[in-house]
C-alpha positions in Angstrom: -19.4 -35.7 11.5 -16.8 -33.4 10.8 -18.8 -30.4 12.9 -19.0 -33.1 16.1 -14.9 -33.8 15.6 -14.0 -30.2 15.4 -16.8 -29.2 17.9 -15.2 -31.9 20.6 -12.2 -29.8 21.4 -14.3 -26.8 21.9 -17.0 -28.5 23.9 -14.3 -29.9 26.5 -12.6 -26.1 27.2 -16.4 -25.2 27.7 -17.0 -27.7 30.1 -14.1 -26.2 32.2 -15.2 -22.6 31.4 -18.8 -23.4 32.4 -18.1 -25.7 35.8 -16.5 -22.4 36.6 -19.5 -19.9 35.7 -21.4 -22.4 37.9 -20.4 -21.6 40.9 -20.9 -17.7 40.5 -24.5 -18.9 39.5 -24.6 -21.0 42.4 -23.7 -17.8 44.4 -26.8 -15.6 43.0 -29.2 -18.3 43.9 -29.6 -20.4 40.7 -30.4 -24.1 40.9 -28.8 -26.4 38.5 -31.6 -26.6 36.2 -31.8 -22.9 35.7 -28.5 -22.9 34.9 -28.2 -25.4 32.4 -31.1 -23.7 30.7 -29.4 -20.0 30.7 -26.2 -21.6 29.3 -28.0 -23.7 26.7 -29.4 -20.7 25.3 -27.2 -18.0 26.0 -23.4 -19.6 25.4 -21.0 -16.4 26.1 -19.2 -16.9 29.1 -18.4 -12.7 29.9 -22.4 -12.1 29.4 -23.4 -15.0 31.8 -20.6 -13.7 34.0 -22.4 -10.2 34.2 -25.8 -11.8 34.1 -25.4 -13.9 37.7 -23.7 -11.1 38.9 -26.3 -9.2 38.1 -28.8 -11.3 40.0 -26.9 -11.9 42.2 -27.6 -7.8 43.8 -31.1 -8.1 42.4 -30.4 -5.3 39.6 -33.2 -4.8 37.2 -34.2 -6.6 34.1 -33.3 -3.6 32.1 -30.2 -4.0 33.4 -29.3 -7.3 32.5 -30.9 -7.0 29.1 -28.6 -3.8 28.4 -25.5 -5.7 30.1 -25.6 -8.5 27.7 -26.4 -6.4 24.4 -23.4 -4.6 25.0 -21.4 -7.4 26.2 -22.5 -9.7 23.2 -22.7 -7.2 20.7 -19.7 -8.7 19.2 -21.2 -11.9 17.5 -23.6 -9.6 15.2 -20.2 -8.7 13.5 -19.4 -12.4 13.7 -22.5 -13.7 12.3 -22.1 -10.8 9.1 -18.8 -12.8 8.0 -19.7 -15.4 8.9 -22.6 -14.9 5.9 -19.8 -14.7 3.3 -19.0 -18.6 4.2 -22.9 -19.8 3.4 -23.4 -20.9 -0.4 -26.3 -19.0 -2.2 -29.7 -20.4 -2.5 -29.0 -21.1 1.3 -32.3 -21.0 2.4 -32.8 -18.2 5.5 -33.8 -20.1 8.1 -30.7 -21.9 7.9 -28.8 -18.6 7.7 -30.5 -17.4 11.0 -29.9 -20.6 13.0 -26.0 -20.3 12.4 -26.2 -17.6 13.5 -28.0 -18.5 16.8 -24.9 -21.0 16.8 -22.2 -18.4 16.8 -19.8 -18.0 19.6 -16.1 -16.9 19.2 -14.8 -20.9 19.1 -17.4 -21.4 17.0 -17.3 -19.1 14.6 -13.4 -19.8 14.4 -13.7 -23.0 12.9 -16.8 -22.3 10.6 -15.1 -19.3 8.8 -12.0 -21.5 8.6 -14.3 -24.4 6.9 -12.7 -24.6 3.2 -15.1 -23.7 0.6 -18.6 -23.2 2.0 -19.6 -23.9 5.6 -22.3 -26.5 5.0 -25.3 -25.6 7.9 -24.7 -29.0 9.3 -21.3 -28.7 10.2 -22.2 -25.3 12.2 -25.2 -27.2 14.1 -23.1 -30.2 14.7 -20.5 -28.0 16.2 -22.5 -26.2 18.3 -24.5 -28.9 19.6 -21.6 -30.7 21.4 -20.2 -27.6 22.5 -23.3 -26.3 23.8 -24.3 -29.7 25.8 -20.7 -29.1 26.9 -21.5 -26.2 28.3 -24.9 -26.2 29.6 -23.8 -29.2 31.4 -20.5 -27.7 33.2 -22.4 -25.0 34.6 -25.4 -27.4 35.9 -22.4 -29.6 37.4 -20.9 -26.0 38.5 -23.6 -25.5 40.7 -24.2 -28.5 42.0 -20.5 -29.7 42.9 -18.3 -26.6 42.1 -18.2 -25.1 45.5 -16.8 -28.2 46.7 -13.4 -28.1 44.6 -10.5 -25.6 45.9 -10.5 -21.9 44.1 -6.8 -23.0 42.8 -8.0 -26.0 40.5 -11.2 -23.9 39.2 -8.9 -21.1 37.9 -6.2 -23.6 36.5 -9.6 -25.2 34.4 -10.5 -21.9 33.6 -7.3 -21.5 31.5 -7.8 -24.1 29.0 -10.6 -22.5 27.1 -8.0 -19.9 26.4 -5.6 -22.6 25.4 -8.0 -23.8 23.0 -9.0 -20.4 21.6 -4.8 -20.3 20.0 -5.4 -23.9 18.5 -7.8 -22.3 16.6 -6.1 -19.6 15.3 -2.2 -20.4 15.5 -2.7 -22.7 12.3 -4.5 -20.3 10.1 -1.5 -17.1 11.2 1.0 -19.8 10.5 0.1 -20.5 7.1 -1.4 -17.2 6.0 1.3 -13.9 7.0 -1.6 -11.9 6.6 -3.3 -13.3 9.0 -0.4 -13.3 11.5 0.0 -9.5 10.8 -3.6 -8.8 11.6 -3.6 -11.1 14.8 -1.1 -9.2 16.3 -2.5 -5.6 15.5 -5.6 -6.9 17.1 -3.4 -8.2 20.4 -1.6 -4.8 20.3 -4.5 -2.4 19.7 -6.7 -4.6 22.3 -4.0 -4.1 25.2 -3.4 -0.6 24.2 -7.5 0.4 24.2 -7.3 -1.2 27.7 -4.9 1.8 29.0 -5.4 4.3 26.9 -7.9 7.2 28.4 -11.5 7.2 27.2 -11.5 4.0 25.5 -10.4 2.1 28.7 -13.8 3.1 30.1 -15.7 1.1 27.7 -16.8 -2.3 28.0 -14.9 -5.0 26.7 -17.8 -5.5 24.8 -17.7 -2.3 22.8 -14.2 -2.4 22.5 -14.0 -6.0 21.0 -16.7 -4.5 18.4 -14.5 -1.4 17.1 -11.4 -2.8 17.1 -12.5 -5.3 14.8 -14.7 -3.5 12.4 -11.6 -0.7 12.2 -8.8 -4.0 12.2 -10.8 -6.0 9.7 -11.7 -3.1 7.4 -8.2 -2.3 7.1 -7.1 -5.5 6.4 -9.8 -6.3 3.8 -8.7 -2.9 2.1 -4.9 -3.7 2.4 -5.1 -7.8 1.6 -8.4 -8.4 -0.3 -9.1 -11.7 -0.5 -10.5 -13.2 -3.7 -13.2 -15.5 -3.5 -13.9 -18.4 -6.1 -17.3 -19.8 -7.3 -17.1 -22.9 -4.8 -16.2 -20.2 -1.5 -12.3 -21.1 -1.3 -10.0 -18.8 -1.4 
């Protein structure tokens, strides 16, 4: 129950996020089924964004396969911490479908979990917010080209808003954590400017600003772990 309560907020700024996506889906020729299937399995807004525009000027599969490796690489660092935050003697199955679960709001609030993450509170999680979302884009399609540009940007915006819910608390009680939040925000708008690393994808710039962030936090703040996970 816990996963669904925390997983409610999430689903909601997904549902705004996805009616969005929707109509660039609509656009490339997706129906409203196809689309609720791609977001019910796929669930990362920027790769579905390259992926419908992708199909939408008929670019090759390699393409699109290559686009969203890139694009997504991100949650294979994700899904490694997240592994610190599942008990041992969890059995591997379970390991590997949290990590099929893992997006960035999701991931937020499972490595915030005290103690442990239980599996069920991932899959709970994930479940509303990936109805959520599936279900935006489907309505997307269907209805999205109907509502004015204006209103589908201002919904945009509160998936952002509830991406800072989810971090805000833990920066407010840990300094650390504020510290390294705001290297990341500084680093991240520098690397979009600076020459050479500018030309990467977001992508690949999300994944080496956070191995080189983390690592140096980890080395300056360790973190010590007790038997039951807390900190």
């Amino acid at each position: 129950m816990h996963g669904l309560r925390d997983g409610f907020p999430i689903a909601m700024g997904y549902f705004a996020v996805a009616f969005s996506l929707g109509i660039i889906a609509a656009k490339a020729g997706l129906s409203a089924q196809q689309g609720f299937l791609c977001s019910f399995f796929t669930r990362a807004s920027a790769g579905e964004y390259g992926t419908y525009t992708l199909i939408g000027v008929q670019a090759a599969y390699v393409e699109v396969i290559v686009m969203c490796l890139v694009v997504n690489l991100r949650y294979m660092l994700m899904s490694a911490a997240l592994s610190q935050k599942i008990a041992p003697g969890t059995p591997n199955f379970h390991r590997l479908l949290m990590a099929c679960c893992v997006t960035d709001e999701i991931f937020g609030i499972s490595i915030a979990h005290p103690g442990y993450t239980p599996p069920a509170y991932t899959y709970s999680a994930a479940l509303i917010s990936t109805l959520f979302w599936a279900t935006g884009c489907a309505l997307g399609i269907t209805a999205g080209c109907l509502l004015p540009q204006h209103i589908v940007t201002a919904l945009s915006l509160a998936l952002y808003g509830m991406f800072l819910a989810i971090i805000i608390p833990p920066a407010r009680a840990d300094r650390n954590v504020l510290y390294t939040l705001i290297a990341g925000f500084i680093l991240s708008g520098l690397c979009a400017v600076a020459p050479v690393v500018s030309q990467w994808s977001s992508g690949m710039r999300t994944v080496v600003l956070t191995v080189i962030i983390s690592a140096v936090a980890a080395w300056l703040k360790p973190i010590k772990v007790g038997d039951n996970g807390a900190a």
